[in-house]
KOLGULUM-806606 format. One line per 8 residues: number of its first residue (from 1); their letters; for each residue x, y, z of N, C-alpha, C. Coordinates in steps of 0.02 Angstrom, whole numbers, plus 50000, padded with zeros to 5 digits. Layout:
REM KOLGULUM-806606
NUM> a> X Y Z X Y Z X Y Z ~ ... $
***
This chain:
REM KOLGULUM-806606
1> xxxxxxxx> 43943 57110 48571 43961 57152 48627 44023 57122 48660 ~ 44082 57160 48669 44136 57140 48680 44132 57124 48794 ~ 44127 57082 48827 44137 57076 48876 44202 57087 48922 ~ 44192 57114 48994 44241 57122 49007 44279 57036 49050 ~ 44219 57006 49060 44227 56947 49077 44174 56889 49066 ~ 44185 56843 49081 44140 56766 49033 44084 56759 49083 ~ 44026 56734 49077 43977 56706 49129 43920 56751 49159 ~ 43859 56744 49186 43812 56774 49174 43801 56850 49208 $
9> xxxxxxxx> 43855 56864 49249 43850 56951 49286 43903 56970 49230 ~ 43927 56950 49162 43984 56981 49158 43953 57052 49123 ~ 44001 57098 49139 43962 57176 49121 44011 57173 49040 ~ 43971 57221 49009 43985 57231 48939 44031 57276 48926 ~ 44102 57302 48906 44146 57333 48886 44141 57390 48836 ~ 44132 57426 48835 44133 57489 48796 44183 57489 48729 ~ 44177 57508 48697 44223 57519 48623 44261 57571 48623 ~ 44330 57596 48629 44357 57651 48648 44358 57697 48568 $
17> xxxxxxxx> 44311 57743 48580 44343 57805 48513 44388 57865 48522 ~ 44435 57864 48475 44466 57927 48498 44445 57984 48414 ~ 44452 58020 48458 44410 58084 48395 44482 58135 48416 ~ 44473 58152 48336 44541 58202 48323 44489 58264 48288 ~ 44506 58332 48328 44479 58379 48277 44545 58417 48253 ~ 44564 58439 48201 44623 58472 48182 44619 58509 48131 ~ 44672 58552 48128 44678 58603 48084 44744 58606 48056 ~ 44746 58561 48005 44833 58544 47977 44860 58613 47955 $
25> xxxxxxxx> 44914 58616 47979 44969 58688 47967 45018 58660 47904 ~ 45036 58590 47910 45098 58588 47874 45089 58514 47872 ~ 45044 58497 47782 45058 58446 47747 45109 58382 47758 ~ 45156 58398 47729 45194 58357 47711 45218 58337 47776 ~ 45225 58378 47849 45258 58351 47933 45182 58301 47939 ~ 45141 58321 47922 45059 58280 47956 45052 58218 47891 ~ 45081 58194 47844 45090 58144 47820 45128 58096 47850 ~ 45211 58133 47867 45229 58092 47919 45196 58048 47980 $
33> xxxxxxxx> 45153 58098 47993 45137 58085 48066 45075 58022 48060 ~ 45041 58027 47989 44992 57999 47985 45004 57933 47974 ~ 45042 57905 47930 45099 57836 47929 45133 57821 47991 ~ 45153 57845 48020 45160 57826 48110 45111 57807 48148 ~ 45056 57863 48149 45006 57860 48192 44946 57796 48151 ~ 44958 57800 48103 44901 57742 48105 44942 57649 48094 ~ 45011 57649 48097 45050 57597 48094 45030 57576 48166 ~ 45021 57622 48241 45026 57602 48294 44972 57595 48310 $
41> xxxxxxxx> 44912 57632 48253 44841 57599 48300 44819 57543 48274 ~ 44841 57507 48211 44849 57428 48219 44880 57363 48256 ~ 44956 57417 48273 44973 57384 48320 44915 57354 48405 ~ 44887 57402 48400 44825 57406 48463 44780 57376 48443 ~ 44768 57362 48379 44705 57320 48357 44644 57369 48356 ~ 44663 57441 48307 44608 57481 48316 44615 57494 48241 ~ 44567 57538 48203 44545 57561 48132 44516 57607 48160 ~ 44547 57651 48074 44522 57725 48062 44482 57712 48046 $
49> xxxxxxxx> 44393 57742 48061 44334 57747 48021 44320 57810 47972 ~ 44356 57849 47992 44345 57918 47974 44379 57947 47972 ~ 44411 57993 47907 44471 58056 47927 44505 58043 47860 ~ 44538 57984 47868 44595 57961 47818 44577 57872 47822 ~ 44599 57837 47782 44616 57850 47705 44561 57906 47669 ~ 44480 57914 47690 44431 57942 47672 44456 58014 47633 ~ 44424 58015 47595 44425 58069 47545 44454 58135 47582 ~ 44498 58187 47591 44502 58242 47636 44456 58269 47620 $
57> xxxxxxxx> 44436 58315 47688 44393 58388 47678 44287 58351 47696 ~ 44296 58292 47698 44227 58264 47679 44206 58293 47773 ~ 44202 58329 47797 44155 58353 47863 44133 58410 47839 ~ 44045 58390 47857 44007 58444 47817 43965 58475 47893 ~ 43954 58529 47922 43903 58536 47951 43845 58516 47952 ~ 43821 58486 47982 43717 58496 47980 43672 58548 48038 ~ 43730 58540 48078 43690 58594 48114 43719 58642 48145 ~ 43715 58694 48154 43753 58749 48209 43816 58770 48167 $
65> xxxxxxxx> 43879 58801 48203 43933 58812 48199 43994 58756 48212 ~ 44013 58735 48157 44065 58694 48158 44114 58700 48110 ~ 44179 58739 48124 44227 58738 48078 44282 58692 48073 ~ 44269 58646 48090 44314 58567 48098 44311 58556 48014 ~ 44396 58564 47989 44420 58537 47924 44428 58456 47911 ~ 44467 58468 47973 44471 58363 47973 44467 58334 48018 ~ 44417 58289 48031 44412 58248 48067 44394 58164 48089 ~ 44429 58167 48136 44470 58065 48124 44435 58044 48179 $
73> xxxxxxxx> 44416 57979 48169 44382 57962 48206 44412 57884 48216 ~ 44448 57844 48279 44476 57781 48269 44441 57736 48341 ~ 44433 57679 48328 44403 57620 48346 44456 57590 48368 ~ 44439 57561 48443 44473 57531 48485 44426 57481 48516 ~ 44450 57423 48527 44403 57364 48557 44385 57380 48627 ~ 44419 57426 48670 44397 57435 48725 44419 57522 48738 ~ 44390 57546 48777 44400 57621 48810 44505 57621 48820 ~ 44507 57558 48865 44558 57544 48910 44627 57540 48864 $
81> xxxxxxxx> 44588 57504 48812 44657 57490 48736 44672 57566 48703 ~ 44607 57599 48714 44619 57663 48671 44683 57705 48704 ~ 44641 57705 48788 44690 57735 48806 44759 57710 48837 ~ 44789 57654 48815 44833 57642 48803 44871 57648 48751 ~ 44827 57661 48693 44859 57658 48624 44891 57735 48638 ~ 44832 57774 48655 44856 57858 48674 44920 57868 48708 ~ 44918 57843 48771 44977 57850 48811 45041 57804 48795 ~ 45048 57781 48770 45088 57726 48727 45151 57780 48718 $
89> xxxxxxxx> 45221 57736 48703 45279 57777 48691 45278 57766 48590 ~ 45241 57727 48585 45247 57745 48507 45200 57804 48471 ~ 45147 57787 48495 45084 57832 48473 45125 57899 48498 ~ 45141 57909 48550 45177 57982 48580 45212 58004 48530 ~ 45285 57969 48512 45329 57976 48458 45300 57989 48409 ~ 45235 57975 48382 45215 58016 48310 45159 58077 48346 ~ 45135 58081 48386 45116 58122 48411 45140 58173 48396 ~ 45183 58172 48432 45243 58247 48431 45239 58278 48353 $
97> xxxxxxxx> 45260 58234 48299 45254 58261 48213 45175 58290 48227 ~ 45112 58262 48248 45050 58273 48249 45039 58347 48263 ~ 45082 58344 48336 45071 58416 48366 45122 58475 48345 ~ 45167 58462 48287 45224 58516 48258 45192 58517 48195 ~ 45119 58479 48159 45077 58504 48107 45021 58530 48093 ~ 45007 58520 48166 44937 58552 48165 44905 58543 48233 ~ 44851 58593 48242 44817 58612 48310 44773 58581 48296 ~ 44733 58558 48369 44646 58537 48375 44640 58511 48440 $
105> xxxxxxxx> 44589 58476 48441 44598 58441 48518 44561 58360 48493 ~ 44593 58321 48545 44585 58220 48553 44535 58229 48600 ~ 44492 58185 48591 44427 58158 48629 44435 58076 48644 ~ 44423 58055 48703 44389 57982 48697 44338 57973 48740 ~ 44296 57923 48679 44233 57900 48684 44211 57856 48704 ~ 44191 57838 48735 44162 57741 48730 44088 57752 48713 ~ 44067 57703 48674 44036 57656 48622 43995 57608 48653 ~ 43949 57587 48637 43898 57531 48650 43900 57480 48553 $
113> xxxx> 43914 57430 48572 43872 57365 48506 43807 57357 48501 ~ 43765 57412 48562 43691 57367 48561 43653 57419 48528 ~ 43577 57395 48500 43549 57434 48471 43530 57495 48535 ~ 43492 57540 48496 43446 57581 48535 43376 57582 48582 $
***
């Protein structure tokens, strides 16, 4: 469990996820974007779990109505890093290729390390 500080009140820090749902228009601009965008979420010290490198197309429904083609799912050590990585002038700069290839909407999440 990642802390936000050392010693016995210290409260526990959340894991920042950001969730991409999208609907790629144009290949080859959203390759670009994807070599940018994931060069800068290392820079942040975050990983893709889901989306890419992963096989395309692998989101299957189980329940209800869901027409989500691709979706990315990235890990950030804290809520606070995520959304810094988001608002960031680099992440922005590939952004922009993101948003001239395809529509969807960004989510962030925070996360627990502890069981249930």
């Amino acid at each position: 469990m990642t802390s936000a500080s050392s010693g016995p009140e210290a409260k526990p820090t959340p894991k920042g996820y950001v969730v991409f749902d999208l609907e790629i228009h144009d290949p080859e601009r959203y390759e670009a974007y994807r070599l940018d965008g994931q060069a800068s979420i290392r820079r942040f010290g975050g990983r893709v779990l889901s989306g890419e490198p992963a096989p395309r197309g692998v989101v299957e429904a189980l329940e209800g109505d869901w027409p989500t083609l691709r979706l990315v799912i990235v890990e950030f050590p804290t809520i606070d890093i995520a959304r810094a990585w988001f608002n960031s002038d680099t992440y922005q700069a590939a952004a922009r290729k993101r948003q001239a290839s395809s529509t969807g909407r960004v989510l962030l999440v925070g996360g627990w390390e502890k069981p249930w």
